[in-house]
Jmol script that loads the backbone (N, CA, C; Angstrom):
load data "model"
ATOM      1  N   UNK A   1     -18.988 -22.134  -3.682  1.00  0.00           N
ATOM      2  CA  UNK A   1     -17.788 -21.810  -2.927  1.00  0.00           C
ATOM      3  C   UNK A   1     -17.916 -22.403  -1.524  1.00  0.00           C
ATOM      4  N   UNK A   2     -17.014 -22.987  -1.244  1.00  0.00           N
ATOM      5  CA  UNK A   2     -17.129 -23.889   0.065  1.00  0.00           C
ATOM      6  C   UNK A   2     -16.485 -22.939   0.963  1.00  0.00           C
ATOM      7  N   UNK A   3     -16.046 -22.948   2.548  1.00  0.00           N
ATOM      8  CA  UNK A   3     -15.197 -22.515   3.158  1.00  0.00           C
ATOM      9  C   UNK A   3     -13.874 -21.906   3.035  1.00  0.00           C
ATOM     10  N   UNK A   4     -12.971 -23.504   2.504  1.00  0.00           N
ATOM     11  CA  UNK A   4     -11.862 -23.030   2.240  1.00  0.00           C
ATOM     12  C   UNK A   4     -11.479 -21.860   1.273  1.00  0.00           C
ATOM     13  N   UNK A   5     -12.271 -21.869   0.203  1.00  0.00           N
ATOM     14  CA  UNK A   5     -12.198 -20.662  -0.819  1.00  0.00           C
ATOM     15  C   UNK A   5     -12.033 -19.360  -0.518  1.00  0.00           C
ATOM     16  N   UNK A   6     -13.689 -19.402   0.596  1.00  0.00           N
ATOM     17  CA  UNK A   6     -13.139 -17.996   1.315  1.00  0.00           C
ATOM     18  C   UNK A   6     -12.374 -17.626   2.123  1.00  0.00           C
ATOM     19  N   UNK A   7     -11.518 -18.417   2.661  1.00  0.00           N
ATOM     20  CA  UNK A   7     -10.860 -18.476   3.569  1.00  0.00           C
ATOM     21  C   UNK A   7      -9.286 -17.729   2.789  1.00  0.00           C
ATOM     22  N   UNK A   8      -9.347 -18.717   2.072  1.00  0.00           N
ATOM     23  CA  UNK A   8      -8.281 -18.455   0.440  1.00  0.00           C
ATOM     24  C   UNK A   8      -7.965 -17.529   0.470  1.00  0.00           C
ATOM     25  N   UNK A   9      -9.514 -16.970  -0.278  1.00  0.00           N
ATOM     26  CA  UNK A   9      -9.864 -15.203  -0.993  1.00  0.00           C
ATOM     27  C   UNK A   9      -9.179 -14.532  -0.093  1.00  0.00           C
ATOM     28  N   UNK A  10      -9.941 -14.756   1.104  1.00  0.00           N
ATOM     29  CA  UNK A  10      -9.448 -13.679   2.165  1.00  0.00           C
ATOM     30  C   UNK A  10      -8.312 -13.288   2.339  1.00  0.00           C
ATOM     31  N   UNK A  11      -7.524 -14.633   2.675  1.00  0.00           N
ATOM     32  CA  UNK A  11      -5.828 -14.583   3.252  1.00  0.00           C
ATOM     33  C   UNK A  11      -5.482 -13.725   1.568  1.00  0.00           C
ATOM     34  N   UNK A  12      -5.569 -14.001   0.485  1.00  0.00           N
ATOM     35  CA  UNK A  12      -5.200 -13.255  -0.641  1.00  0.00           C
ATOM     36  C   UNK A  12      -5.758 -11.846  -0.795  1.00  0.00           C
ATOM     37  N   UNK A  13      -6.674 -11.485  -0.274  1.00  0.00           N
ATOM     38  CA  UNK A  13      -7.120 -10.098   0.011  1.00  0.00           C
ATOM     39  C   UNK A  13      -5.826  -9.483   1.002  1.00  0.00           C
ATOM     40  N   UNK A  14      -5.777 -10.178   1.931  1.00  0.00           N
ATOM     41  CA  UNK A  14      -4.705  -9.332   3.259  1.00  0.00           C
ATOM     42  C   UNK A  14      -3.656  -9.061   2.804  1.00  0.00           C
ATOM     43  N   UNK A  15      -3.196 -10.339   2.081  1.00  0.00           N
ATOM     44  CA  UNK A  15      -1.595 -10.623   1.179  1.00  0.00           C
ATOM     45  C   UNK A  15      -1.468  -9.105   0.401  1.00  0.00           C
ATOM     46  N   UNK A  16      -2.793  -9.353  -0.573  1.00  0.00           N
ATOM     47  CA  UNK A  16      -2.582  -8.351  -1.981  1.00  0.00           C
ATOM     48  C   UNK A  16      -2.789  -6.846  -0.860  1.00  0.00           C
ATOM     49  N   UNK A  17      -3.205  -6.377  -0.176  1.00  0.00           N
ATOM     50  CA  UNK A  17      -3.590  -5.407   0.261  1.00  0.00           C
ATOM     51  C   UNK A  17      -2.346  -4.638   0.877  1.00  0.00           C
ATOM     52  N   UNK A  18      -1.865  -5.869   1.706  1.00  0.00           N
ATOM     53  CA  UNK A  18      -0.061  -5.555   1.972  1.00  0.00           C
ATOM     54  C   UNK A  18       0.606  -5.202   1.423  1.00  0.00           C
ATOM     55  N   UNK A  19       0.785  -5.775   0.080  1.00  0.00           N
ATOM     56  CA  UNK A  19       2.076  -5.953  -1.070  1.00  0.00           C
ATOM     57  C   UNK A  19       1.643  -4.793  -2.035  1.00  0.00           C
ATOM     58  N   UNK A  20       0.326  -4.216  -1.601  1.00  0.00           N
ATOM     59  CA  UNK A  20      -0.067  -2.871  -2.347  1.00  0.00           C
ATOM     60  C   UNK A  20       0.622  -1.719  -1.312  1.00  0.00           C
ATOM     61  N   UNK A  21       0.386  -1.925  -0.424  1.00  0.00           N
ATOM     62  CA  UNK A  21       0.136  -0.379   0.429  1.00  0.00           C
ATOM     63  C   UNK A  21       1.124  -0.124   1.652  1.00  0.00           C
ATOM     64  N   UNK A  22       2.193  -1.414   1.286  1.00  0.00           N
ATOM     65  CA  UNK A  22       3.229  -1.008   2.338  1.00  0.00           C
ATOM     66  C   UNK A  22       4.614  -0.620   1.469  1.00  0.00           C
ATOM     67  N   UNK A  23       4.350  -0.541   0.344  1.00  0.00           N
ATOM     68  CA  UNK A  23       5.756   0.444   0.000  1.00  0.00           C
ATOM     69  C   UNK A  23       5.402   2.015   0.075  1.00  0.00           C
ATOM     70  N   UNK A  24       4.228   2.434  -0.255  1.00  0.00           N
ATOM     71  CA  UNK A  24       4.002   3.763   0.158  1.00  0.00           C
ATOM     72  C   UNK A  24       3.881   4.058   1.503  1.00  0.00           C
ATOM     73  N   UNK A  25       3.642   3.032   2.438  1.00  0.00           N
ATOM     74  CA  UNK A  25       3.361   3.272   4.152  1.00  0.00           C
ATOM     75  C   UNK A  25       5.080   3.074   4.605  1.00  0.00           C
ATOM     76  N   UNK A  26       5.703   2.387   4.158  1.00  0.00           N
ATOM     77  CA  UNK A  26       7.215   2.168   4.391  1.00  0.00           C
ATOM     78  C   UNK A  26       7.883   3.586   3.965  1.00  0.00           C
ATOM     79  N   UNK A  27       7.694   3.826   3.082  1.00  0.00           N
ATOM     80  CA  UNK A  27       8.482   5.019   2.358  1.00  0.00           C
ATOM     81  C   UNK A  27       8.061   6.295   3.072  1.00  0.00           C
ATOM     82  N   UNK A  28       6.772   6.433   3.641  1.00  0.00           N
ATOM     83  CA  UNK A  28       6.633   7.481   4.070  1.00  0.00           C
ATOM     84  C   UNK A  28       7.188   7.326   5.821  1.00  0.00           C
ATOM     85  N   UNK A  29       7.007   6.149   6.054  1.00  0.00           N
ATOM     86  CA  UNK A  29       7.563   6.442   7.165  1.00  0.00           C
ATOM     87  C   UNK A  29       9.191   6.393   7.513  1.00  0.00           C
ATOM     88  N   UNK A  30      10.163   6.247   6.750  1.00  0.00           N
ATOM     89  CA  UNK A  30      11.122   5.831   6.487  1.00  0.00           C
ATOM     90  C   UNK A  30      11.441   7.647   6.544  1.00  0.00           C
ATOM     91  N   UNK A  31      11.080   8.035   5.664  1.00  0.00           N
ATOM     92  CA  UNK A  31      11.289   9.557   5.638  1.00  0.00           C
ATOM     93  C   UNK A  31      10.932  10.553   6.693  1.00  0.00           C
ATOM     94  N   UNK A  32      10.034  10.207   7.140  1.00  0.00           N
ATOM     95  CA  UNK A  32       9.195  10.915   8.690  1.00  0.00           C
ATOM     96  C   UNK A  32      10.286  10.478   9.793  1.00  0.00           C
ATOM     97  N   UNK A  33      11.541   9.329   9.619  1.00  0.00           N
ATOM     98  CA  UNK A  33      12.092   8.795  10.741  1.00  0.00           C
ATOM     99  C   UNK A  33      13.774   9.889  10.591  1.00  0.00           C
ATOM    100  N   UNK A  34      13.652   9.980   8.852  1.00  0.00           N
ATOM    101  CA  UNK A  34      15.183  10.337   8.469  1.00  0.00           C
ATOM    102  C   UNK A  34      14.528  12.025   8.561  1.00  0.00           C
ATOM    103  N   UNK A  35      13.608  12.603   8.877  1.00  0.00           N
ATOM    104  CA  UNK A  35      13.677  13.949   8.865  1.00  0.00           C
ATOM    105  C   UNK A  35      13.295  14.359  10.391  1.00  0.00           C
ATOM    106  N   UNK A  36      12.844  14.015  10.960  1.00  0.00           N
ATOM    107  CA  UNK A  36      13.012  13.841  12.702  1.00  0.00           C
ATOM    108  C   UNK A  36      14.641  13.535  13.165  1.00  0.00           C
ATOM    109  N   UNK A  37      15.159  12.592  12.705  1.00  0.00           N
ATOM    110  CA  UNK A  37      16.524  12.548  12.838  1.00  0.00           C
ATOM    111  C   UNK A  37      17.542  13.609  12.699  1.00  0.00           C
ATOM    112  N   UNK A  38      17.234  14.260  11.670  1.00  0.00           N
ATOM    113  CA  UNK A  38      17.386  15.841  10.812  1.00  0.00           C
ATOM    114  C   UNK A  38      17.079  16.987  11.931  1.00  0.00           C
ATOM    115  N   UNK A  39      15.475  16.887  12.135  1.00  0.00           N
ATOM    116  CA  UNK A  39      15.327  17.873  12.801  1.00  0.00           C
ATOM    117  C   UNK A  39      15.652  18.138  14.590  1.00  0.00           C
ATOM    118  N   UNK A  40      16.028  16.569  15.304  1.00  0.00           N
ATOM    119  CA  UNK A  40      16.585  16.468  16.425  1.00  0.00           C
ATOM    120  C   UNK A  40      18.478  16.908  16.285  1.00  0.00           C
ATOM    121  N   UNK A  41      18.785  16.652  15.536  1.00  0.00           N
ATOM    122  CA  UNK A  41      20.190  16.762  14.934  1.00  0.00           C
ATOM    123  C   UNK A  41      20.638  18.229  14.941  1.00  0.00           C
ATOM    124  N   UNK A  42      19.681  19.282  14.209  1.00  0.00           N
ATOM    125  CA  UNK A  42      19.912  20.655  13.867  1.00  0.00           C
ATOM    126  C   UNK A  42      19.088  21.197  14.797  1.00  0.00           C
ATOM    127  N   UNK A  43      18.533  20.989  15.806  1.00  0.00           N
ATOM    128  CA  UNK A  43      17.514  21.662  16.747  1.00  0.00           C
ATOM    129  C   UNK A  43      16.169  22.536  16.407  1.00  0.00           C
ATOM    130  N   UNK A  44      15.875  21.967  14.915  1.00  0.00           N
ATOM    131  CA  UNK A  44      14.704  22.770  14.590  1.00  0.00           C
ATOM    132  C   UNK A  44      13.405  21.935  14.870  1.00  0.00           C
ATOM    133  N   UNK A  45      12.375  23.083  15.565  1.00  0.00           N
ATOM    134  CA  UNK A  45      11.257  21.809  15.791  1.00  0.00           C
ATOM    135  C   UNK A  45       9.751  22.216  15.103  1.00  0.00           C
ATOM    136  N   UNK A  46       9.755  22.410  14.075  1.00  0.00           N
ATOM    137  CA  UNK A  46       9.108  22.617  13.464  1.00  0.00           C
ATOM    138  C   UNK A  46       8.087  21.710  13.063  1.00  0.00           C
ATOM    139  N   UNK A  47       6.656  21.696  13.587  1.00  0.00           N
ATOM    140  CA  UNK A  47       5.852  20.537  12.599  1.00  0.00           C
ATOM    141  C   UNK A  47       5.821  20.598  10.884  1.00  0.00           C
ATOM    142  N   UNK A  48       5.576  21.439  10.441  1.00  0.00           N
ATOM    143  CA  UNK A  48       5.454  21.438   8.949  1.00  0.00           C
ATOM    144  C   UNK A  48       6.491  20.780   8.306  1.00  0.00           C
ATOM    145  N   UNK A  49       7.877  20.948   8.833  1.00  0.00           N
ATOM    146  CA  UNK A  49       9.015  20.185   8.096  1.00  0.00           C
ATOM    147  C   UNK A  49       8.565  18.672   7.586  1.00  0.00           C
ATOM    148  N   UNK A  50       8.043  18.395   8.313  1.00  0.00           N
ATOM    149  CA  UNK A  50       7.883  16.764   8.372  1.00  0.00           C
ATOM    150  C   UNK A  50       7.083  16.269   7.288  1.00  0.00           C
ATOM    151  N   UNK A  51       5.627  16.986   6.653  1.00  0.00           N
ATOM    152  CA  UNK A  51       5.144  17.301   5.822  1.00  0.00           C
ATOM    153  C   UNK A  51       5.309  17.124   4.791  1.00  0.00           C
ATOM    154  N   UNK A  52       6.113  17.891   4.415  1.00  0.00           N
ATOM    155  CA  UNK A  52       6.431  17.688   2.365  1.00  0.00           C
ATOM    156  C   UNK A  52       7.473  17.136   2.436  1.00  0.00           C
ATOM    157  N   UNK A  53       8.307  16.751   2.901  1.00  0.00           N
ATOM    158  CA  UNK A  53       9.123  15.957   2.289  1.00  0.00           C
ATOM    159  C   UNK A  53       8.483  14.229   2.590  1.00  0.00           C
ATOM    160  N   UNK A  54       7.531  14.049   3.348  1.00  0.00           N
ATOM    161  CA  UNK A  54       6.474  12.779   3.675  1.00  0.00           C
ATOM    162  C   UNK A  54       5.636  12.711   2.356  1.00  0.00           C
ATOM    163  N   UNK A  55       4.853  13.793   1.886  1.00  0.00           N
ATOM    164  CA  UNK A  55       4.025  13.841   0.905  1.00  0.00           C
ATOM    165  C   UNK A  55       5.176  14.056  -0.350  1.00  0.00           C
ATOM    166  N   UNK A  56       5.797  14.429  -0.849  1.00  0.00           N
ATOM    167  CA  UNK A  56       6.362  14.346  -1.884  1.00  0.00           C
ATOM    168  C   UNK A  56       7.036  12.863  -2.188  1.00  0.00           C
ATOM    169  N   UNK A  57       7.517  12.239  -1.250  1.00  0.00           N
ATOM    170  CA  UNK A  57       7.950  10.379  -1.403  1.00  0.00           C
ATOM    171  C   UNK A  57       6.979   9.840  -1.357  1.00  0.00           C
ATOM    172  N   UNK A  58       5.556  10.065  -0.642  1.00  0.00           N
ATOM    173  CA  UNK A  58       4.077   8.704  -0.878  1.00  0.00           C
ATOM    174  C   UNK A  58       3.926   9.150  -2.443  1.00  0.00           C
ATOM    175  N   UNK A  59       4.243  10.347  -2.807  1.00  0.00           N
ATOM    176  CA  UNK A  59       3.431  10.777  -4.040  1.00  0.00           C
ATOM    177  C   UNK A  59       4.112  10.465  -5.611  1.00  0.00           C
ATOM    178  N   UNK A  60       5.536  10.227  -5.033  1.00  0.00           N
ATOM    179  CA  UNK A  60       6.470   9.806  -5.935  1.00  0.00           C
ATOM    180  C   UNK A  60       6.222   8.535  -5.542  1.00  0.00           C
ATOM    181  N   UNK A  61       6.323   7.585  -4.401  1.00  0.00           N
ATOM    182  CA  UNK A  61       6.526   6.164  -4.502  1.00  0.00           C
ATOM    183  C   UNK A  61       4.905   5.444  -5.617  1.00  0.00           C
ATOM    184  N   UNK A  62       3.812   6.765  -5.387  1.00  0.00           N
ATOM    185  CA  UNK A  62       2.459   6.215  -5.654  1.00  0.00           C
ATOM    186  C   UNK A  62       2.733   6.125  -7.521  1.00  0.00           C
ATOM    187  N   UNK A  63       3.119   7.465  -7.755  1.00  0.00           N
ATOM    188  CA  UNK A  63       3.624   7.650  -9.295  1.00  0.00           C
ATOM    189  C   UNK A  63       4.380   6.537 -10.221  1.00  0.00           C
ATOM    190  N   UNK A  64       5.143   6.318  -9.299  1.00  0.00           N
ATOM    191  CA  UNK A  64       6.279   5.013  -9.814  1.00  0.00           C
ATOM    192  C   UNK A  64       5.484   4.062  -9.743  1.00  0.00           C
ATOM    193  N   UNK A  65       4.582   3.265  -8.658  1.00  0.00           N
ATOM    194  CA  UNK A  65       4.143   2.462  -8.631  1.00  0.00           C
ATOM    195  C   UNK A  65       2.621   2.034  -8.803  1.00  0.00           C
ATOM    196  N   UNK A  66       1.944   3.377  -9.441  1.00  0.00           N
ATOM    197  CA  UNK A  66       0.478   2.756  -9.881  1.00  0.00           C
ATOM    198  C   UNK A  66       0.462   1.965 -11.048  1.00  0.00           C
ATOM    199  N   UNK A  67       0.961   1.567 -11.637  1.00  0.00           N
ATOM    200  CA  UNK A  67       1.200   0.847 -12.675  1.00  0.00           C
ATOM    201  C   UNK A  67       0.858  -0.694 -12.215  1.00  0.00           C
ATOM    202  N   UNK A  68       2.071  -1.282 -11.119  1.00  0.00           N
ATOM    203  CA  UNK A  68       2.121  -2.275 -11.128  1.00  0.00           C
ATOM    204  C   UNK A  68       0.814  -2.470  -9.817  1.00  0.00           C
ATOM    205  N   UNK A  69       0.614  -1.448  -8.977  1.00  0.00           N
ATOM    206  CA  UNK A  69      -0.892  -1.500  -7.810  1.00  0.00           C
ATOM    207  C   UNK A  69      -1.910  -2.061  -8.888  1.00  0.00           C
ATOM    208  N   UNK A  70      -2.258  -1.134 -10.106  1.00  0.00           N
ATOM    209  CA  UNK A  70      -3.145  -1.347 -10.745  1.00  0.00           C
ATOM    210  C   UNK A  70      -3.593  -2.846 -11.129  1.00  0.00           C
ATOM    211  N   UNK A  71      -2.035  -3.305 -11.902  1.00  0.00           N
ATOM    212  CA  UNK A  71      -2.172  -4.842 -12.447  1.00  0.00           C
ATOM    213  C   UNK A  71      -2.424  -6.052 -10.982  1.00  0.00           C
ATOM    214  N   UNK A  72      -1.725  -5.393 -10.414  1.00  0.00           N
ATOM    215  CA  UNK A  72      -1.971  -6.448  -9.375  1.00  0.00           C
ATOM    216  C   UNK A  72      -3.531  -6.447  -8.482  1.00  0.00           C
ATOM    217  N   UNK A  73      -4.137  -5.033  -8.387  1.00  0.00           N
ATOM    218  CA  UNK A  73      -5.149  -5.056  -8.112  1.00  0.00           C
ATOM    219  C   UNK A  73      -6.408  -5.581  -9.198  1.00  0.00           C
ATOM    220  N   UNK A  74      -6.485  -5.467 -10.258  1.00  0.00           N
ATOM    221  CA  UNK A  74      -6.675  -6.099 -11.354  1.00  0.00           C
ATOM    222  C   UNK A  74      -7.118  -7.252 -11.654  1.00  0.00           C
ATOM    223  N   UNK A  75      -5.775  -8.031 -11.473  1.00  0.00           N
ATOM    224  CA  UNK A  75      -5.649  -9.287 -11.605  1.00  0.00           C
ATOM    225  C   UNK A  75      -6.767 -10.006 -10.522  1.00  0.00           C
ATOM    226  N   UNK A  76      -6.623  -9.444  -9.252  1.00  0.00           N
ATOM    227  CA  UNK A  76      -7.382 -10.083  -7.961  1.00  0.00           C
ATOM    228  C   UNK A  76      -8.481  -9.857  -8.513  1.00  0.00           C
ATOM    229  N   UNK A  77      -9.149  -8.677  -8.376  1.00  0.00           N
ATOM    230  CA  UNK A  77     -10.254  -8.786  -9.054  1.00  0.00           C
ATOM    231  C   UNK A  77     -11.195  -9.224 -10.401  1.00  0.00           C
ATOM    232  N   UNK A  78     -10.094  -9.535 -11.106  1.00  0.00           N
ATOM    233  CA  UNK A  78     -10.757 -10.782 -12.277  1.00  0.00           C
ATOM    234  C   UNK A  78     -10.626 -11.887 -11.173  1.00  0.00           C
ATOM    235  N   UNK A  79      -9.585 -12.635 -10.746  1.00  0.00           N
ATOM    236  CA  UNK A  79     -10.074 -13.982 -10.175  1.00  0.00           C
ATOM    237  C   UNK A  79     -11.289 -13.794  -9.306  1.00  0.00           C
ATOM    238  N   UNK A  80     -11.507 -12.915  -8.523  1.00  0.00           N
ATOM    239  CA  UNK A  80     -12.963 -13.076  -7.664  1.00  0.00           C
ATOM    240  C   UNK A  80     -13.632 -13.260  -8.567  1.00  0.00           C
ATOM    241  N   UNK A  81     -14.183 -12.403  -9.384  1.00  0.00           N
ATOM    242  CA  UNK A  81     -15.141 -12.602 -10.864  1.00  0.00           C
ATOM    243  C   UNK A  81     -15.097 -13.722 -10.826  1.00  0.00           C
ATOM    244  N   UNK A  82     -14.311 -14.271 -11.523  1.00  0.00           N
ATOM    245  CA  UNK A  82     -14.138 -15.684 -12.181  1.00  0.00           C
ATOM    246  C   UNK A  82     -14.873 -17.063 -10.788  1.00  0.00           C
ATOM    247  N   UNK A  83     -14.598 -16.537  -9.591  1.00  0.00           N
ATOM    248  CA  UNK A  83     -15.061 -17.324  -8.699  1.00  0.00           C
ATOM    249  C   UNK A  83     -16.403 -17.022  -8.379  1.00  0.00           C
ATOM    250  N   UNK A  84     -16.731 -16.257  -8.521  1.00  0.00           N
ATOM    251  CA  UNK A  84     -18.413 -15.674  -8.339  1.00  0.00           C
ATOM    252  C   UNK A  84     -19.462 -16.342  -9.331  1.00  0.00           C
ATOM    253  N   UNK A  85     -18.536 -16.376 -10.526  1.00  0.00           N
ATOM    254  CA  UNK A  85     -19.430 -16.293 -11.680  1.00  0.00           C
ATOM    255  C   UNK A  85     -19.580 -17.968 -11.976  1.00  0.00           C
ATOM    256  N   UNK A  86     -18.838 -18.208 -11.071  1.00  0.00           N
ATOM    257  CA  UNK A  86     -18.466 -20.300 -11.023  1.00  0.00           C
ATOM    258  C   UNK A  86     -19.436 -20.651  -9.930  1.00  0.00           C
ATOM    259  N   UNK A  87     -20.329 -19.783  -9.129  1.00  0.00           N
ATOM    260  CA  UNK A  87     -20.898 -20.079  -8.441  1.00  0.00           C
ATOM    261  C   UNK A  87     -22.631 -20.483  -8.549  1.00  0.00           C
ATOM    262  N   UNK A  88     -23.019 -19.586  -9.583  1.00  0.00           N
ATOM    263  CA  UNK A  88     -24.350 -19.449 -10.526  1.00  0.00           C
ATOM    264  C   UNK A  88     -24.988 -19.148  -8.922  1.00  0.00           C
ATOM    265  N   UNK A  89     -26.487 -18.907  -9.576  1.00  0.00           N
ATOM    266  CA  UNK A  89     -27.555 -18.330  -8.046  1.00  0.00           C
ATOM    267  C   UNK A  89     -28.424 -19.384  -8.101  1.00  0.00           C
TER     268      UNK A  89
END
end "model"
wireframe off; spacefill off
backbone 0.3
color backbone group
């Protein structure tokens, strides 16, 4: 493995790591923005509000989407294999 490879890997590590973990980081914060909005709106200032309805969308967005995290995490990790194992010791 020369430079560029890892260089590759890497930028495809950041890529895949993104395209994993920002629909659950989006979604939860998306909801943390629309229930603050809520709770500035109706004058309640409650910390806990913010809470479950945050954890019930990461936990649903995670549900819906371990499927395709999985394959895609997966997949990356056979190609490293495959590049490791092209390397011999």
């Amino acid at each position: 493995m020369d430079e560029m490879t890892v260089v590759a890997v890497g930028r495809e590590a950041i890529k895949i790591a993104l395209m994993v973990g920002l629909p659950v980081l989006l979604s939860g914060m998306v909801v943390g923005v629309l229930v603050s909005i809520f709770q500035v709106a109706t004058g309640i200032q409650d910390m806990t509000i913010t809470f479950i309805p945050k954890i019930l969308i990461v936990f649903a967005v995670l549900a819906f989407g371990m499927h395709w995290m999985i394959s895609v995490l997966t997949g990356f990790i056979e190609r490293i294999f495959t590049l490791v194992s092209g390397v011999g010791i």
